[in-house]
C-alpha positions as CSV (number, residue, x, y, z in Angstrom):
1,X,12.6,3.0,15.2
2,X,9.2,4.5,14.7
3,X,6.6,3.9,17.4
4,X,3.7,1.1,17.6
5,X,0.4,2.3,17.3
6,X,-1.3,1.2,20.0
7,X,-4.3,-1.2,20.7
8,X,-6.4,-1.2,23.9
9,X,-8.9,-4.4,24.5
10,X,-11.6,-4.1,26.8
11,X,-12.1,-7.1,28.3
12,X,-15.7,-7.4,30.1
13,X,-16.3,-10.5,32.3
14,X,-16.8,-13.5,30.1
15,X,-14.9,-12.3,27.2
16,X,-13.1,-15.5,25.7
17,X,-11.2,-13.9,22.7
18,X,-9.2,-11.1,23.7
19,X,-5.8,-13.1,24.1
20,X,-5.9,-14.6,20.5
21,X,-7.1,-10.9,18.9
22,X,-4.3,-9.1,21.3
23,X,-1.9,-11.8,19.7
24,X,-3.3,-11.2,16.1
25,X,-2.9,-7.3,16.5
26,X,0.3,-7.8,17.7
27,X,1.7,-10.3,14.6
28,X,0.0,-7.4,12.5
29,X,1.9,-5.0,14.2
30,X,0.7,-3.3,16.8
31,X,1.4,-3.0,20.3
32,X,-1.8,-4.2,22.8
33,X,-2.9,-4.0,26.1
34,X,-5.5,-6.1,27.7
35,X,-7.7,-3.5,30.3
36,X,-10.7,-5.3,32.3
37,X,-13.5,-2.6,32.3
38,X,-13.3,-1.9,36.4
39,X,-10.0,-0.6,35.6
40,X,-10.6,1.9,32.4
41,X,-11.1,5.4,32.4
42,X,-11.3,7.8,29.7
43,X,-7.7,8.6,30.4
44,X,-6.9,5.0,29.4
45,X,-8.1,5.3,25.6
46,X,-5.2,8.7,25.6
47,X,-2.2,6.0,24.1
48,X,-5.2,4.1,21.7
49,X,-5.0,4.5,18.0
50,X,-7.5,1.5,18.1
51,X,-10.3,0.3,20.9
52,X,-11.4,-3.4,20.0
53,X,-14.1,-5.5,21.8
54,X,-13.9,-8.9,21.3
55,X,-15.7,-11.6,21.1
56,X,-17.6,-14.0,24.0
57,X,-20.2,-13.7,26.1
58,X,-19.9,-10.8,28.4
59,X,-21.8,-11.3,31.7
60,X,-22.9,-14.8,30.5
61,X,-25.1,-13.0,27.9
62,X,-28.0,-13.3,30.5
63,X,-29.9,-10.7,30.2
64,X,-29.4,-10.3,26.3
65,X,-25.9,-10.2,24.4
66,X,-23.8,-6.9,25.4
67,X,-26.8,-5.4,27.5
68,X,-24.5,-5.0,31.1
69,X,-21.5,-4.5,29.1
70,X,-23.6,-1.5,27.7
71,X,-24.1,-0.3,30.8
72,X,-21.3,-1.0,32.5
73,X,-19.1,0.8,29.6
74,X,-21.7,4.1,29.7
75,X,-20.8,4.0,33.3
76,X,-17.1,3.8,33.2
77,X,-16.4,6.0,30.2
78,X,-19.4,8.1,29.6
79,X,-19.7,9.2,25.8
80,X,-15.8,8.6,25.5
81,X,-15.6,6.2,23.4
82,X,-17.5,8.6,20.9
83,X,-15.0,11.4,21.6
84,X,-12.0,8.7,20.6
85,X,-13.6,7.9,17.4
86,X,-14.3,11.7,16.5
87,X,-10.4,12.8,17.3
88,X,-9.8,10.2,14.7
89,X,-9.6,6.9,16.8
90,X,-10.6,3.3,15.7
91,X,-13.0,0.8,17.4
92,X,-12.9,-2.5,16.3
93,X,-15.9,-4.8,17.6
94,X,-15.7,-8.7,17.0
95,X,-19.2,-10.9,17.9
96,X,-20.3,-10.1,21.1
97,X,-18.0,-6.5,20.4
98,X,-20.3,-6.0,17.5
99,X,-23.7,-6.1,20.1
100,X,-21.6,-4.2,22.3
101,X,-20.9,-1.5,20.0
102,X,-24.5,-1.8,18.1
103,X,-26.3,-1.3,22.1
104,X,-23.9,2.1,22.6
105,X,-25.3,3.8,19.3
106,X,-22.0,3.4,17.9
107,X,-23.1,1.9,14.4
108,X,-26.2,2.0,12.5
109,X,-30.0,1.4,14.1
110,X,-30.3,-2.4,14.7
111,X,-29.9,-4.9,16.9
112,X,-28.3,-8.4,17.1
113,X,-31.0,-11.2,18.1
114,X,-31.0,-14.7,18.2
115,X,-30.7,-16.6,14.9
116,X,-33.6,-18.2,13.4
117,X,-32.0,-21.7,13.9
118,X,-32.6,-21.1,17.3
119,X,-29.1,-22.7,18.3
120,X,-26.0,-21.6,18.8
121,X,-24.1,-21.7,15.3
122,X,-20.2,-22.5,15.2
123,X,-19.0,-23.0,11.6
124,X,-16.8,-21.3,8.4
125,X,-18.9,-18.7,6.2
126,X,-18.3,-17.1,3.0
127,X,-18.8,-13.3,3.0
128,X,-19.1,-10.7,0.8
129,X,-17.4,-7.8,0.8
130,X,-19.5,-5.0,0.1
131,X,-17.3,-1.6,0.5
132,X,-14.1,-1.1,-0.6
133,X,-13.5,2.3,1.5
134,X,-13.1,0.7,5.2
135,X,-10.1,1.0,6.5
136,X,-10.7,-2.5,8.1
137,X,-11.2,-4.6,4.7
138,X,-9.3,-2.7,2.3
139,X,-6.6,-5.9,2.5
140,X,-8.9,-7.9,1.5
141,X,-11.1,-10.0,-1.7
142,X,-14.5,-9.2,-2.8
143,X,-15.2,-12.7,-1.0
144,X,-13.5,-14.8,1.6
145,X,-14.1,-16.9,4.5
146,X,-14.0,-16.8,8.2
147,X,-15.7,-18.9,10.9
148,X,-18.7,-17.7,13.4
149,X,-19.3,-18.9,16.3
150,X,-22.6,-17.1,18.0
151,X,-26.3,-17.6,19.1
152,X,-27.2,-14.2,18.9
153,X,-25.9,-13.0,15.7
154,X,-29.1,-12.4,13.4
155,X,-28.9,-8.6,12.7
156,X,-32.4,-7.1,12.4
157,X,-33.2,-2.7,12.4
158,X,-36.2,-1.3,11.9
159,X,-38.6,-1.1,8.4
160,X,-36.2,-0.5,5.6
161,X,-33.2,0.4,7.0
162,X,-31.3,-2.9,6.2
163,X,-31.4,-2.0,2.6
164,X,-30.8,1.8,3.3
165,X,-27.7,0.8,5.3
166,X,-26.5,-1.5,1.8
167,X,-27.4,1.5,-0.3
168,X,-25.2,4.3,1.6
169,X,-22.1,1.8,2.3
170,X,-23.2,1.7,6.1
171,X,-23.1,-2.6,5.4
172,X,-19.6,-3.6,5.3
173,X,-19.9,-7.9,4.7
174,X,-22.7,-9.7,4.1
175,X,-23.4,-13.7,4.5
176,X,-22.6,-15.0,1.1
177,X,-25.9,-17.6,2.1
178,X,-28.4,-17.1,5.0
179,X,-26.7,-18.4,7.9
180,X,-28.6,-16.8,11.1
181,X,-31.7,-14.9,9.2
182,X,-29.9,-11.5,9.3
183,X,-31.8,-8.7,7.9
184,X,-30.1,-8.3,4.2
185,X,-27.5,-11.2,4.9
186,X,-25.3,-8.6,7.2
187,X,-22.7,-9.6,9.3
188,X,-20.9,-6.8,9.6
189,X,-21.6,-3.0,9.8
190,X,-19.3,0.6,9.6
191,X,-20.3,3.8,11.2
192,X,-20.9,6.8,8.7
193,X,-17.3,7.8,9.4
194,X,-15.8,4.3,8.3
195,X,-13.7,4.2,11.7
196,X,-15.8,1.9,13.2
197,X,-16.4,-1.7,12.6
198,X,-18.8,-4.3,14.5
199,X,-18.5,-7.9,12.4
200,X,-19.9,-11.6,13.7
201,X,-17.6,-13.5,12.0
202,X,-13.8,-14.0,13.9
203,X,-10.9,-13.0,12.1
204,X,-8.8,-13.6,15.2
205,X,-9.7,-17.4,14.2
206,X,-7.9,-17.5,10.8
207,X,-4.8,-15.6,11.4
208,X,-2.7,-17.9,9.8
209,X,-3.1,-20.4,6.9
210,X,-3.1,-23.2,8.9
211,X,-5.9,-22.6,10.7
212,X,-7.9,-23.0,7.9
213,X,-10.6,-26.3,7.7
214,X,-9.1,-27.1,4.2
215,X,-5.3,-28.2,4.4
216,X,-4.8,-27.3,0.9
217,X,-5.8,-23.4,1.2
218,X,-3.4,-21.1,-0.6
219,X,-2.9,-18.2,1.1
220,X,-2.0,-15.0,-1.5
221,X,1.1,-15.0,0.6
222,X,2.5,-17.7,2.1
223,X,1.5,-18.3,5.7
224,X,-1.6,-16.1,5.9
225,X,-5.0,-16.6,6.7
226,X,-7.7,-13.9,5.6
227,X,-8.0,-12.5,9.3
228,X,-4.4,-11.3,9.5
229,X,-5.2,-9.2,6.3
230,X,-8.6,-7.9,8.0
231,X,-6.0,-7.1,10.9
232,X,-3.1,-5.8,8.8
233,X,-5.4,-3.4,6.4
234,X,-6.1,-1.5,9.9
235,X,-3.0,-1.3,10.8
236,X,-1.2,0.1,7.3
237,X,-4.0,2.5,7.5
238,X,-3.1,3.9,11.3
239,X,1.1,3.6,10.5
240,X,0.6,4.9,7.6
């Protein structure tokens, strides 16, 4: 029996999602592990083929989404997370991942701010997929749907670089409709390597069919929502 490829969460205090995207990972295959950041070291990424953060609210968001878990990571692991994703590694951010991974340098200029609502949004969006070379999406339509849940998702980077990030395949979903006042409708960004993705939306959240809002969804396959494919795509990539 050929080996799991293996999936280390870091879990920061406040993170809310990281049962329900270990349980995903795990229906899509792989074999997880749950690590709160006091107990990682660089020697715990060694059995990862893929690092994910998930979503919530790391220290409370108080000082500004993902700031101390920044900090906190840079002082745990150094520039080790860069060192995993240049031997080949994956890192997988989800919402307050995405800041997270966005505040280490670890995908394109920008930053994640509050939305222009002002409020805390929590509702299903229709994105836009708008590469087809990540390994993360490759399972997936040209445009789906998958819910948000976050008060500071509105991505914003400096002069142009929204549309210079669409134009070199650096923006991997956009907002179908604005739905936080992101710069260019993004709601999801790849490094220049492709192995890493930060994304607002949750696919964790619509892992099967049944979680969807509508109870007449048809899933391309029987049971599944569009998050196990987002999950699944990753996973075919790293067996394969």
């Amino acid at each position: 029996m050929e080996e799991q490829p293996h999936a280390l969460l870091l879990k920061f205090p406040g993170t809310n999602c990281d049962t329900e995207t270990a349980r995903a990972l795990e229906v899509a295959g792989f074999s997880t592990e749950v690590l709160p950041i006091s107990r990682v070291t660089e020697e715990s990424l060694a059995p990862a083929k893929l690092v994910v953060l998930s979503g919530g609210f790391s220290y409370g968001d108080y000082v500004m989404a993902g700031r101390l878990a920044q900090l906190e990571t840079e002082r745990k692991l150094g520039d080790a997370l860069t060192r995993f994703r240049d031997a080949g590694g994956y890192l997988l951010g989800i919402c307050n991942g995405f800041q997270i991974l966005t505040k280490l340098g670890l995908l394109p200029d920008g930053s994640l701010i509050h939305n222009t609502s002002e409020r805390f949004i929590c509702r299903w969006v229709k994105l836009c997929k708008k590469t087809n070379d990540s390994p993360f999406l490759k399972g997936l339509p040209d445009d789906f749907e998958l819910p948000i849940a976050h008060a500071e998702g509105r991505f914003i980077a400096p002069g142009n670089a929204p549309e210079e990030y669409l134009a070199d395949g650096r923006v991997a979903l956009t907002y179908a409709s604005d739905v936080n006042g992101s710069s260019a409708a993004i709601a999801g960004l790849s490094d220049a390597s492709g192995r890493v993705l930060g994304l607002m939306p949750h696919p964790e959240r619509f892992l099967w069919k049944s979680n969807h809002y509508d109870p007449d969804w048809q899933s391309p396959e029987g049971e599944w929502g569009w998050g196990y494919y987002m999950f699944k795509s990753i996973y075919d990539t790293i067996a394969a």
